[in-house]
C-alpha angles and dihedrals in degrees: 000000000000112000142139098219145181092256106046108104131194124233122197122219122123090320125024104255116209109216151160127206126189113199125220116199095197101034120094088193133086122205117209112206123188121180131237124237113297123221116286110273095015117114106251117270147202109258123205092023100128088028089065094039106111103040121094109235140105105273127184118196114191132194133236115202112135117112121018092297104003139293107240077256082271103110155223127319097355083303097120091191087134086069091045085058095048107048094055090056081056091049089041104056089039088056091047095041096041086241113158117227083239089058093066123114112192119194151161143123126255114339089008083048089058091044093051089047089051094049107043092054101039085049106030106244120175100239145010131189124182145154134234093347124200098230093168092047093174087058096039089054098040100046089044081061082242096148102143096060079038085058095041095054100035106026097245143003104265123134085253091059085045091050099043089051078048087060109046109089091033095058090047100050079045086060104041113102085201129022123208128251097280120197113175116187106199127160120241091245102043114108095232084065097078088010104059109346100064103034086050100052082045089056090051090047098054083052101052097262131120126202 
């Protein structure tokens, strides 16, 4: 769905954040949805929207439109002030609306499903559930031929731009004292299976953790 509408909102922080929330009067939990790429040439998009339609919970979508297709809301140059951005709408709309961090549900497919791992561990949600999730971000960019959004985030293209995006989620999930509860839905053939999903739930494993 790529639209503009009447209930998308701006929040300003560092950077000027696009959302829409959807607000639940019954339901204690918040879901977190950030969007995938979208296809070369076409405006960023919510992604889930109509999916999530008929359940009855608090649901956030945020937009990704730095950068020509996104930029994983991290940010520009290694200055991630796109993320900063984003995590105090989070905190924001959990502190209007009386949401517990472990009420979070954090969620999204390929590069949303990067950005909810990314997310839910850095700020301890309570739970995050993707598809088909980029782990190695600088090798994922870099193999799809996406140099421009590799440029954006890193500053260049160099193997040390590809190895510090490499880096990223795995730094983070080193660092985390808790993980959340962490469900990834992948199919057998696709190429993050052996690519990002295995090598990452070895890496939580090494450090105690289970998904």
């Amino acid at each position: 769905i790529s639209m503009s509408f009447e209930d998308e909102k701006m929040f300003q922080a560092e950077k000027t954040i696009k959302y829409v929330f959807k607000k639940s009067e019954t339901s204690p939990f918040l879901f977190i949805v950030f969007s995938g790429f979208s296809p070369e040439g076409s405006p960023p998009a919510y992604n889930y929207i109509r999916t999530l339609q008929p359940f009855d919970i608090n649901k956030l979508f945020i937009l990704d439109d730095y950068g020509e297709r996104g930029c994983y809301y991290l940010g520009k140059n290694r200055h991630f002030d796109v993320e900063a951005s984003v995590a105090k709408l989070i905190e924001w709309i959990c502190e209007t609306n009386s949401i517990s961090k472990d009420n979070i549900i954090a969620c999204g497919s390929s590069k949303g499903g990067f950005a909810a791992l990314y997310y839910g561990i850095k700020y301890s949600y309570g739970k995050v559930i993707v598809g088909a999730p980029q782990t190695y971000l600088g090798t994922y960019l870099k193999n799809a031929k996406a140099y421009s959004t590799l440029e954006y985030i890193a500053g260049d293209t160099s193997d040390e731009s590809v190895k510090y995006l490499d880096s990223l989620l795995y730094n983070i999930a080193t660092q985390a004292k808790k993980i959340p509860e962490i469900l990834i839905h992948v199919g057998a053939g696709d190429h993050h299976y052996k690519g990002h999903v295995i090598p990452f739930k070895y890496h939580l494993i090494q450090l105690g953790f289970d998904c």
